[in-house]
C-alpha positions in Angstrom: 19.8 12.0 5.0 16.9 14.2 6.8 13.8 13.5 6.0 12.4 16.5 7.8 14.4 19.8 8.7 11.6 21.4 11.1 12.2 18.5 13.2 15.8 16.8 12.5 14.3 13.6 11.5 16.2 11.2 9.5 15.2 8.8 6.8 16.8 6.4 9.3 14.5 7.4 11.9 11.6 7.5 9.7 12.2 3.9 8.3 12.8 2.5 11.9 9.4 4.1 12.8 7.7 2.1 10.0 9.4 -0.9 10.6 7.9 -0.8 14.0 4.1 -0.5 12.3 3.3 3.1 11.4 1.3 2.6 8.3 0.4 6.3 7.2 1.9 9.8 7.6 0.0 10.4 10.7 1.1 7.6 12.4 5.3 8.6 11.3 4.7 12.0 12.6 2.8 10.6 16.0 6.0 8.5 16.4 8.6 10.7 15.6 7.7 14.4 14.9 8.2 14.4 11.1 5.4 16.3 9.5 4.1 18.4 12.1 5.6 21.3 11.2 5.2 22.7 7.8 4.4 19.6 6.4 6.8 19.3 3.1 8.2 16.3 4.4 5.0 14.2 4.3 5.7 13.6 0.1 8.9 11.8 1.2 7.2 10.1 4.3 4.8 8.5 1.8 7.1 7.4 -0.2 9.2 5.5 2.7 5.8 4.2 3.7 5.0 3.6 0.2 8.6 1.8 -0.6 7.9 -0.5 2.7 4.5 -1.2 2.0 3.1 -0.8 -1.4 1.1 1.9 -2.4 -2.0 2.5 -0.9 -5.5 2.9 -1.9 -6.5 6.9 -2.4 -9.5 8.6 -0.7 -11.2 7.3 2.8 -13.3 4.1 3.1 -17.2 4.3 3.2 -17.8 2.3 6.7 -20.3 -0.5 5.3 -18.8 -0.6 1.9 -16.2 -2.8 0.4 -14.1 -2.1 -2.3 -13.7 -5.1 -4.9 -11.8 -4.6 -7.9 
């Protein structure tokens, strides 16, 4: 199935780039183009990334400060 139309990206592709270590949407679309277009895509990028690697903490780290839960 494609992931992205702007770009003809597959889920395949997508997975494949995440397998090799892309760990956030950036990263997918530095790889492999999806998401650098108009950007509706990057919902189901995140959830690829999400489905390999757990969901991820919302919001950008503070450099210096840890989060403990």
């Amino acid at each position: 199935m494609y992931i992205c139309i702007c770009r003809a990206v597959s889920s395949t592709t997508v997975r494949e780039v995440i397998a090799d270590g892309a760990r956030t949407v950036r990263q997918v679309a530095e790889a492999c183009g999806a998401g650098t277009d108009c950007g509706r895509c990057a919902a189901h990028v995140r959830a690829l990334l999400e489905e390999r690697h757990g969901p991820r903490q919302r919001g950008r780290l503070q450099p210096g400060r840890r989060t403990v839960p």
